[in-house]
C-alpha positions in Angstrom: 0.0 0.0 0.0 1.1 3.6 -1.1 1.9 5.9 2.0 0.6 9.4 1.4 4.3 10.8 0.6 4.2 8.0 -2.1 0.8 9.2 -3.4 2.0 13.3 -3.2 5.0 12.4 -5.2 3.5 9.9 -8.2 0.9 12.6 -8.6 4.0 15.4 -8.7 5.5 13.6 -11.5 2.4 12.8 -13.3 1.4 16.4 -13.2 5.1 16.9 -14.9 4.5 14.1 -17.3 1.1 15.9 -18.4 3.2 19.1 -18.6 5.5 17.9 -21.0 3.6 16.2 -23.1 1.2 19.2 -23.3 4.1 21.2 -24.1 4.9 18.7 -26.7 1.4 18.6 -28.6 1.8 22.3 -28.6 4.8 21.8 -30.1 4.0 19.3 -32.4 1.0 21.4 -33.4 2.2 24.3 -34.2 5.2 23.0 -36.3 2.3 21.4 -38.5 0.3 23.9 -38.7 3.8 26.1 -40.0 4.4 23.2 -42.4 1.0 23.4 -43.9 1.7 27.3 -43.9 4.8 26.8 -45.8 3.8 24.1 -47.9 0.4 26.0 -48.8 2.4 28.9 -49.9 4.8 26.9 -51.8 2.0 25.2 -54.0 0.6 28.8 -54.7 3.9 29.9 -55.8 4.0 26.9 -58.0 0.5 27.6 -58.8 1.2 31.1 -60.1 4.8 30.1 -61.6 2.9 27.6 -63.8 0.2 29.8 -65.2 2.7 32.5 -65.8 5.2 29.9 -67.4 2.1 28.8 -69.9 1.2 32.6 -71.0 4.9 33.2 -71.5 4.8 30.2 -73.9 1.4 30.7 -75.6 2.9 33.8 -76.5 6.5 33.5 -77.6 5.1 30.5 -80.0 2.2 33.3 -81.4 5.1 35.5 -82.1 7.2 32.9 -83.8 4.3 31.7 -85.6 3.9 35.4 -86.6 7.4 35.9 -88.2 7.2 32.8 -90.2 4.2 34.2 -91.9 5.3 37.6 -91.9 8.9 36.4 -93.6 6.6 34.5 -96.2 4.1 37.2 -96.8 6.3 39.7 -96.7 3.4 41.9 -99.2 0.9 41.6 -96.4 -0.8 45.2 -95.8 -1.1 45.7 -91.9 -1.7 49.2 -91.6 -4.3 48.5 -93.7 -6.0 46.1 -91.8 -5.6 47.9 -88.7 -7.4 50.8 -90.0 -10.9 49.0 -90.7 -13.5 49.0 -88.6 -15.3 45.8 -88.1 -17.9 46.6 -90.3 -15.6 47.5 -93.4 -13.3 44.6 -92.0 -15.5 41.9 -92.7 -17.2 43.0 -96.0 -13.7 42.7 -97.5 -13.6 39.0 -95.3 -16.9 37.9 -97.6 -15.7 39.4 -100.6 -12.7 37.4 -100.7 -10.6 40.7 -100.9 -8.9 40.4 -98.0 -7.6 37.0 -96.8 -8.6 35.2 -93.3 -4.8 34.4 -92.5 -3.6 38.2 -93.3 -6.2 39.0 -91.1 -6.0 37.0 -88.3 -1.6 37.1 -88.2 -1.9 41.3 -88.1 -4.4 41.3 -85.5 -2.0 38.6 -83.6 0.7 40.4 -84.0 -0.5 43.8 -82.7 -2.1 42.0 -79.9 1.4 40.8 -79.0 2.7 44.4 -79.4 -0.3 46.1 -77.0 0.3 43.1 -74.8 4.0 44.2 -74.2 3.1 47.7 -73.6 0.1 46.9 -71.2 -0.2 43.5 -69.6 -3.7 42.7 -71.1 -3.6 39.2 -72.1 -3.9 36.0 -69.6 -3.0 33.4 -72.7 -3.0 33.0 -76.1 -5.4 30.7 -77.5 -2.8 28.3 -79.8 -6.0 26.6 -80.4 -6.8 29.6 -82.7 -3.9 28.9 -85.6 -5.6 25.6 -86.0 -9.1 26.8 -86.5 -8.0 29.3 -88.9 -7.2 26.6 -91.7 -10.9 25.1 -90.8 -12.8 28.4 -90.6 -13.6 28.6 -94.5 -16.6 26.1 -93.9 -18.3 29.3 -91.9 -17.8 31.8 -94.5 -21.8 32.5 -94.5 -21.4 33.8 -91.1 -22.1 37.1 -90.0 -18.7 37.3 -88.2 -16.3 35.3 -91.1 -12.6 35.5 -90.5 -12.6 37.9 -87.7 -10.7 37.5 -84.9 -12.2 37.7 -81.1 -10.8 38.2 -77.9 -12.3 37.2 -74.4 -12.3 37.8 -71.3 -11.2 35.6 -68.9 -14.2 33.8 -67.2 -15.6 33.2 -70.1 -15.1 29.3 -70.9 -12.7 27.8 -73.6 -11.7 24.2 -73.6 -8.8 23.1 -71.9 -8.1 26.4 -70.5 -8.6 28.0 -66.7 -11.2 30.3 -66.6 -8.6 32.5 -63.1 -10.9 35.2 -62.2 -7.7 36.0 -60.8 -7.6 34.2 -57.7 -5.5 31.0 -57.0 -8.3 28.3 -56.0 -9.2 28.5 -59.8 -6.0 27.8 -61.1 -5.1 24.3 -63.0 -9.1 23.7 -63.7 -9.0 24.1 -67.3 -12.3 24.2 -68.7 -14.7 21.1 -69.9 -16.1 22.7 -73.1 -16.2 26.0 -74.6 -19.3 28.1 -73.4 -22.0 28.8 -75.0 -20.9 31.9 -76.6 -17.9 30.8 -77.8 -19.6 28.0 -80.0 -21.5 30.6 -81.4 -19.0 32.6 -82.7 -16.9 29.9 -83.9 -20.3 29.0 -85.9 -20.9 32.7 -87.0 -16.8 32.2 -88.1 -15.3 34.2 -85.5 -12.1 32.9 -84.2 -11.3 33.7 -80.4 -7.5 34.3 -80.3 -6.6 35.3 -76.3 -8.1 35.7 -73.2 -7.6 39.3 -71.6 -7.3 39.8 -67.6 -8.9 40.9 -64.8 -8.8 41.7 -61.3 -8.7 39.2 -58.6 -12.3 38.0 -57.7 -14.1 40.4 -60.2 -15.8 42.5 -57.8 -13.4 45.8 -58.7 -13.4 48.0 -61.4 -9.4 48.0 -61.7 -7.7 45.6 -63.7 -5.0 43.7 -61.5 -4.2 40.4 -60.0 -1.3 38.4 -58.2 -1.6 36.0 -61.2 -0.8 37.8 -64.1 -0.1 41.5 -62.6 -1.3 45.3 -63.8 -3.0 46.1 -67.0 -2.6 49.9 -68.5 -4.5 52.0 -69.7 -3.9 52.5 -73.7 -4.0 56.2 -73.1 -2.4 56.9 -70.1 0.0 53.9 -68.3 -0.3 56.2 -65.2 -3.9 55.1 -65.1 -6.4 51.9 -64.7 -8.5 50.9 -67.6 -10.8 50.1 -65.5 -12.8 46.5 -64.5 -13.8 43.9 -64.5 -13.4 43.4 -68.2 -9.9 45.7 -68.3 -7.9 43.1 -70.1 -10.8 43.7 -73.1 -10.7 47.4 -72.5 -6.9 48.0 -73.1 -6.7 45.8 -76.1 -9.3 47.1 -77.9 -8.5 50.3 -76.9 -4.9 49.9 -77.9 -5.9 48.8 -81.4 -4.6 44.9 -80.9 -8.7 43.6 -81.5 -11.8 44.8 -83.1 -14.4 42.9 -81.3 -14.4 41.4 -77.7 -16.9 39.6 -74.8 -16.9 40.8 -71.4 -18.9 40.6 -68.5 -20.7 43.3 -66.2 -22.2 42.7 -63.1 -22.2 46.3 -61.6 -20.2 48.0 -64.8 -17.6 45.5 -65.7 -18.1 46.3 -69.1 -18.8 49.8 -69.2 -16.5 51.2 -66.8 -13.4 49.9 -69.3 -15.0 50.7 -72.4 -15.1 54.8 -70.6 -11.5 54.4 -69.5 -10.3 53.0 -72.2 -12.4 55.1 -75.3 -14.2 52.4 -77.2 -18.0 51.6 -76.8 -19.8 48.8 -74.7 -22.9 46.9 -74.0 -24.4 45.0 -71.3 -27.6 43.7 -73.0 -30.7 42.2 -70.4 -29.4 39.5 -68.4 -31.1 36.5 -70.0 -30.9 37.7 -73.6 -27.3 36.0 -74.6 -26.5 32.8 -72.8 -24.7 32.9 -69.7 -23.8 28.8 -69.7 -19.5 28.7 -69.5 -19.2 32.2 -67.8 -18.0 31.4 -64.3 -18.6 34.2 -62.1 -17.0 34.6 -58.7 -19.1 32.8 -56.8 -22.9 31.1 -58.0 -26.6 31.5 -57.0 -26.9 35.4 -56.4 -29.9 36.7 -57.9 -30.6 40.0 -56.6 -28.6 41.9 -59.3 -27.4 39.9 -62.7 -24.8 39.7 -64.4 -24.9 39.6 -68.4 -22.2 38.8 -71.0 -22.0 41.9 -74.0 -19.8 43.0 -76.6 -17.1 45.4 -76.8 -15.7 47.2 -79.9 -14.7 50.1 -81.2 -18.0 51.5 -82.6 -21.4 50.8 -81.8 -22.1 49.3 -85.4 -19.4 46.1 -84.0 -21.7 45.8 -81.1 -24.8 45.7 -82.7 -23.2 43.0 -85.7 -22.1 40.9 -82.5 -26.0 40.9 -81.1 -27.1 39.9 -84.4 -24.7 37.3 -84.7 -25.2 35.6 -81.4 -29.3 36.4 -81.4 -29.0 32.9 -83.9 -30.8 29.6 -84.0 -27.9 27.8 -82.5 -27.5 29.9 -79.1 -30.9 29.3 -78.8 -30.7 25.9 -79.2 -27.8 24.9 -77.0 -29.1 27.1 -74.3 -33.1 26.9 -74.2 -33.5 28.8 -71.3 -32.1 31.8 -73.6 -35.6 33.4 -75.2 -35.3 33.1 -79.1 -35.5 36.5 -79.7 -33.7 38.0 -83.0 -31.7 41.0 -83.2 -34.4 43.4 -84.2 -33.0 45.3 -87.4 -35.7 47.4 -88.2 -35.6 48.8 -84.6 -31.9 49.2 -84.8 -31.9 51.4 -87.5 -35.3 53.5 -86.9 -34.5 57.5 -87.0 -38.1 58.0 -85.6 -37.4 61.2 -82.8 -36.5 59.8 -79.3 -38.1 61.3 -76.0 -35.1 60.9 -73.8 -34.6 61.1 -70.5 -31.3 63.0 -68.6 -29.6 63.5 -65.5 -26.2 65.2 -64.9 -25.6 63.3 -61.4 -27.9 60.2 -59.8 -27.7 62.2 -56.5 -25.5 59.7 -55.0 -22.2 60.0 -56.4 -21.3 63.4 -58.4 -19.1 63.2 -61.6 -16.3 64.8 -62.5 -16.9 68.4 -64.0 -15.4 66.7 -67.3 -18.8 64.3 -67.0 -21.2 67.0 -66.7 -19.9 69.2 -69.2 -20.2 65.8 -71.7 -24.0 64.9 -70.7 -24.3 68.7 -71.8 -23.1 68.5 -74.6 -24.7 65.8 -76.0 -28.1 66.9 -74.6 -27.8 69.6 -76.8 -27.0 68.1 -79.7 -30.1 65.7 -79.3 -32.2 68.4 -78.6 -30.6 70.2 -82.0 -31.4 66.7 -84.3 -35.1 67.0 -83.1 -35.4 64.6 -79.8 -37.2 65.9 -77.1 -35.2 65.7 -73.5 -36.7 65.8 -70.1 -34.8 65.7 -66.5 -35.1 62.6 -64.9 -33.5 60.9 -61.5 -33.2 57.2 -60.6 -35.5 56.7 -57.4 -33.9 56.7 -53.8 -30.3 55.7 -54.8 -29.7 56.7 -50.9 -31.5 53.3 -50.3 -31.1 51.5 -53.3 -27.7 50.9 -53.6 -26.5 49.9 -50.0 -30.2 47.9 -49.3 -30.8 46.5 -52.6 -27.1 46.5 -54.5 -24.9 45.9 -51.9 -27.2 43.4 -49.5 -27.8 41.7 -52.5 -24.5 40.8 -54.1 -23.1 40.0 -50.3 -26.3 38.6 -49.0 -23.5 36.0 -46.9 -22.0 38.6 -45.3 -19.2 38.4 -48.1 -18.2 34.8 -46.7 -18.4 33.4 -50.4 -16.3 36.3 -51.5 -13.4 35.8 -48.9 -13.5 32.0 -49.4 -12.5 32.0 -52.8 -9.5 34.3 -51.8 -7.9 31.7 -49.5 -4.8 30.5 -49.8 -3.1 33.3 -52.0 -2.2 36.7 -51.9 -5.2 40.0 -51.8 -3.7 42.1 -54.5 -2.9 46.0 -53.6 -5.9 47.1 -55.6 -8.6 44.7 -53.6 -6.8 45.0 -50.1 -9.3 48.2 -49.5 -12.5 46.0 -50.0 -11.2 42.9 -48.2 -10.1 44.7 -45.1 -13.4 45.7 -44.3 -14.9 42.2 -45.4 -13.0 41.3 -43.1 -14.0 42.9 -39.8 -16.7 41.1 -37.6 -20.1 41.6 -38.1 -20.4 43.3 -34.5 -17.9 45.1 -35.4 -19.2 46.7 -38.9 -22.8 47.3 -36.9 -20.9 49.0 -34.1 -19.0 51.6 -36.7 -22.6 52.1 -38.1 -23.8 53.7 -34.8 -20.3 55.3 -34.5 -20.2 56.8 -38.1 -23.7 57.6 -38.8 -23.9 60.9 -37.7 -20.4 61.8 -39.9 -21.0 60.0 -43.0 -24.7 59.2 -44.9 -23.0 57.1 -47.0 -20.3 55.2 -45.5 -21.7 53.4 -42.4 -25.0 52.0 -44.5 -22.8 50.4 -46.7 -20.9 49.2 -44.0 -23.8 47.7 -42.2 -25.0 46.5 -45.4 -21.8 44.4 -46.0 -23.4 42.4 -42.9 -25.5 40.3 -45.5 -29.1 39.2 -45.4 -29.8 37.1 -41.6 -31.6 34.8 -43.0 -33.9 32.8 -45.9 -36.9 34.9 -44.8 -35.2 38.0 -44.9 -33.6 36.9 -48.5 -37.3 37.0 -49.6 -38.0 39.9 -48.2 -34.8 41.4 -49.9 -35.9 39.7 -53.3 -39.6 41.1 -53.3 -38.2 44.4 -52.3 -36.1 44.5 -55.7 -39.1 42.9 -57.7 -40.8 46.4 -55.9 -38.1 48.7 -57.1 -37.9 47.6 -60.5 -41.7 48.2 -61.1 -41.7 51.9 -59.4 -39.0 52.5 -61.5 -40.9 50.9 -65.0 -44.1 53.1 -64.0 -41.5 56.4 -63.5 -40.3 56.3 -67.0 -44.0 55.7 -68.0 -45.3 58.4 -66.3 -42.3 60.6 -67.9 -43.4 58.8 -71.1 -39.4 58.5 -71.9 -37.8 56.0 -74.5 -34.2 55.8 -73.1 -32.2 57.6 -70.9 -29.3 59.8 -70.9 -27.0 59.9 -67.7 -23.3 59.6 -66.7 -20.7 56.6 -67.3 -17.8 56.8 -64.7 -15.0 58.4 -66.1 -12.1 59.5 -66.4 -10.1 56.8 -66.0 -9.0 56.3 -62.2 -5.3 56.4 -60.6 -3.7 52.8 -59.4 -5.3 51.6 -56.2 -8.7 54.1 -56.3 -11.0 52.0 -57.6 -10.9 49.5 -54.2 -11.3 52.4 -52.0 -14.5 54.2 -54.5 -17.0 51.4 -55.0 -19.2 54.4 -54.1 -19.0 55.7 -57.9 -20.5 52.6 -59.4 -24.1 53.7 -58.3 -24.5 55.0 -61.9 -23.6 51.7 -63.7 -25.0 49.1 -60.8 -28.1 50.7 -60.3 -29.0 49.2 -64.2 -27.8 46.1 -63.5 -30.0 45.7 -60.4 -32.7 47.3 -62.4 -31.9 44.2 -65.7 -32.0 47.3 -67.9 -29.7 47.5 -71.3 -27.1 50.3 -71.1 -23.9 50.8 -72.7 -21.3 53.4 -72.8 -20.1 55.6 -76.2 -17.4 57.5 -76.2 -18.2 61.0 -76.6 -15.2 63.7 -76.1 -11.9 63.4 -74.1 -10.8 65.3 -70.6 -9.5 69.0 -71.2 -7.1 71.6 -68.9 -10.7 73.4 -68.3 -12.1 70.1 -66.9 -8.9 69.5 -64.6 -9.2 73.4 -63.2 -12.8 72.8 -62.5 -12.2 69.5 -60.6 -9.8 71.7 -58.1 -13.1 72.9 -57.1 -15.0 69.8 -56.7 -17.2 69.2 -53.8 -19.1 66.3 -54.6 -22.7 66.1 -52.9 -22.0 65.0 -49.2 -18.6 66.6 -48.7 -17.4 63.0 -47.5 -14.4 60.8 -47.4 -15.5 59.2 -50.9 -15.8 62.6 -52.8 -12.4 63.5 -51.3 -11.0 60.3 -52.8 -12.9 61.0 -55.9 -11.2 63.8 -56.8 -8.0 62.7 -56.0 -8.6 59.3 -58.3 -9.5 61.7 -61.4 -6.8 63.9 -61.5 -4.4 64.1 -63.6 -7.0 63.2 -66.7 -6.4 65.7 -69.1 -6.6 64.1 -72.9 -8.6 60.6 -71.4 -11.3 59.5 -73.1 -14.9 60.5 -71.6 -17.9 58.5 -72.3 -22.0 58.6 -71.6 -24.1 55.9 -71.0 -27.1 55.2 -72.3 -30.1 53.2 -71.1 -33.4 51.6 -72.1 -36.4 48.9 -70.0 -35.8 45.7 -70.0 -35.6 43.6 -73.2 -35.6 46.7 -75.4 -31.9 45.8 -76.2 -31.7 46.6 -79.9 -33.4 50.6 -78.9 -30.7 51.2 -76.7 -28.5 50.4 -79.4 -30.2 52.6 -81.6 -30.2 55.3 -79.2 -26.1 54.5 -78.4 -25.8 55.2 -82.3 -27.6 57.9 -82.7 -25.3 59.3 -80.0 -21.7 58.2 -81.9 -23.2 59.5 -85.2 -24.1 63.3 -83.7 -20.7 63.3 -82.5 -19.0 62.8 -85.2 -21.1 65.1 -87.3 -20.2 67.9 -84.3 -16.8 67.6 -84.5 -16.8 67.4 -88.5 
């Protein structure tokens, strides 16, 4: 039998035992937990490394591919080429006056140049030098010989679709999507995929991946997101025709930075099956695939040319609605709604001076133009837009980050995803009386509680969108008239400004067709007149707005215009009616 010394002293050294093995679990578990660290890290180097390592290939064997036909055609008319629009570019496709291969090496070869100069393209689709010896079987369609670019969500066999963010790397796509088929069947050939910014949700153009793009006029400056990659190669002359995506702008913010047109049609009107968006299943405000060119007329071919039979019958949840010609190219007078500013985030004095100007040449070719305002943008945008695209709280959003690097022009936005709910709701209180915009969308980043409330949330968009139908009946308008966001942003603005997307978000929460034409370009006036700016509530955000504008003089300035729902090709109509007025002014 133990005597109680005994018992004191086993339990001493037990109680040490348990000490050190503690210690050594600890131990144990924190070196693993540092391995996993280190080895994570390591595979997202390698990750990166190999990504970067296959668009440094895919385009040093598009550039020697180039100089053999170059050497062998050494006749070949580039400047030529480079000068058409799309329009003019394809007539001489069909009429057998210009040859496919010419074509398609000149446009590679430039692509490779603006590439070089701005750090627009993800990869090179090799796949494209082999569809150009099959593409003569498609010379009936509408887009013969002409070469595409896309962005990079948007599927193509055997290639990632990034989005910029590590988690999708080295999961090359199934099948081409839906609106790639269709253009190889109209005789298109997509020839590179263009970047992005990491996880979409930004309106620069930058990701740990594949780094910066530049903007074609200015490499001081961002050409803007989430399609940027399409908007500084087009804009730097290395394509004619491209596919982006918008969600809140994506398309029409790049097309304003970068000077070319754009157009997000009605979500539901082109097929969205093989575009891979950040995350799936939210609903509250849609996202929709468009074209982007250098003239409205490219735009309105590309509509026509995937409004066909086949998208319709490889995506039957796609309505089979035709382009509408006749509507496209009506002159009947427009009754056209305008507004300089949506009363939640000012434009630049360069922005108002454009709206003006253009409202008076409409008024000059015999349209008739009322003021109008979008309703409650106060509410709208952090209740409706901002609840609704992080209805989780932005846990979906953060997920796909893991495991990489946030990239300088996102690290704004994910700091404050980042902070605890309590925490965001606490600021709210703290903030309110300081800010009227700040701390709502703060709160609102705190998502939708729960499926109840999601209805709730859903029912109060359905609302919004009819007040807003019956406004622009009760103002009797056609289309509207109102401000693109422009000119194109400093680096590392765009994370800290989401603010300024309330005049492209607000129509894609609203499913209305808008698109952006470019209409003048920033002048010394414009940049004296910003040293005044003010904004409308004299916040943080209108601070930062003038600082991201600065420095624009010679940028490209664009307006947007708008129509309801489904009336796609009228917006189009309007767009040109816009592009052609312009050019007649400055004639």
């Amino acid at each position: 039998m133990q005597t109680i010394g005994q018992f004191v002293q086993g339990v001493k050294m037990d109680g040490r035992i348990a000490s050190l093995l503690t210690t050594a679990v600890c131990g144990v578990g924190a070196l693993l937990v540092l391995v996993r660290t280190v080895s994570g890290r390591r595979t997202t180097r390698e990750k990166i490394q190999r990504a970067r390592e296959r668009r440094t290939e895919s385009l040093q064997r598009a550039e020697q591919a180039v100089l053999r036909y170059k050497e062998s055609h050494p006749s070949i008319n580039s400047a030529h080429i480079l000068s058409l629009s799309l329009s003019e570019l394809r007539k001489q496709l069909q009429e057998g006056s210009l040859s496919t291969e010419d074509v398609f090496y000149t446009f590679m070869e430039k692509t490779l140049a603006v590439h070089k100069k701005l750090n627009c393209c993800t990869e090179v689709l090799l796949e494209s030098f082999d569809q150009l010896k099959t593409v003569g079987a498609n010379k009936d369609g509408l887009l013969y010989g002409v070469p595409v670019s896309i962005k990079d969500n948007v599927s193509y066999k055997d290639h990632d679709c990034t989005c910029g963010v590590i988690i999708n790397l080295d999961q090359p796509a199934q099948k081409d999507s839906v609106l790639v088929e269709v253009l190889k069947r109209q005789g298109a050939i997509p020839f590179v995929k263009t970047n992005l910014p990491q996880a979409l949700l930004n309106f620069d153009c930058s990701n740990p991946i594949y780094g910066q793009t530049l903007n074609p006029y200015n490499p001081q400056k961002t050409p803007g997101g989430s399609s940027g990659g399409e908007g500084a190669l087009i804009g730097g002359g290395g394509s004619l025709l491209g596919i982006g995506t918008d969600v809140g702008g994506s398309i029409r913010i790049p097309c304003s930075f970068c000077g070319i047109c754009g157009f997000k049609p009605t979500a539901g009107r082109l097929s969205s099956q093989g575009l891979v968006p950040i995350y799936r299943g939210q609903k509250s405000v849609l996202s929709s695939a468009g074209p982007m060119g250098k003239d409205v007329d490219s735009l309105a071919l590309c509509m026509q040319a995937l409004l066909c039979d086949h998208m319709f019958s490889l995506d039957p949840t796609v309505p089979p609605l035709p382009f509408n010609t006749q509507i496209y190219e009506s002159s009947k007078p427009l009754r056209i709604g305008f507004l300089e500013s949506d009363g939640y985030a000012h434009p630049a004095p360069s922005m108002v001076r454009c709206i003006r100007e253009v409202k008076a040449l409409l008024e000059q070719a015999g349209h008739t133009l009322v003021p109008f305002s979008p309703l409650r943008l106060d509410d709208a945008i952090p209740e409706l837009v901002i609840k609704g695209i992080f209805a989780d709280g932005t846990a979906s959003m953060l997920q796909k980050l893991e495991g990489g690097p946030v990239d300088p022009c996102l690290r704004a936005q994910i700091f404050l995803y980042k902070l605890p709910k309590w925490l965001k709701k606490t600021l709210f209180f703290i903030l309110k009386p300081f800010s009227p915009r700040i701390p709502v969308c703060l709160r609102a980043l705190c998502g939708i509680g729960s499926v109840p409330d999601l209805w709730k949330h859903h029912g109060a968009v359905e609302d919004y969108i009819c007040e807003t139908i019956a406004e622009w009946k009760r103002y009797n308008i056609d289309v509207v008239l109102c401000p693109s966001i422009a000119p194109a942003f400093n680096f590392l603005y765009c994370g800290k400004l989401t603010s300024t997307t309330s005049n492209t978000m607000i129509y894609n929460l609203l499913n209305f067709p808008a698109g952006v034409v470019p209409v003048s370009t920033a002048t010394a006036e414009d940049e004296e007149e910003l040293k005044h700016y003010k904004g409308i509530h004299h916040d943080t955000w209108d601070k930062l707005f003038q600082q991201a504008v600065a420095g624009s003089e010679g940028l490209p300035l664009a307006v947007q215009c708008v129509a309801l729902p489904w009336h796609d090709e009228l917006c189009l109509r309007f767009m040109k009616e816009v592009e052609q007025l312009v050019k007649q002014n400055r004639k």
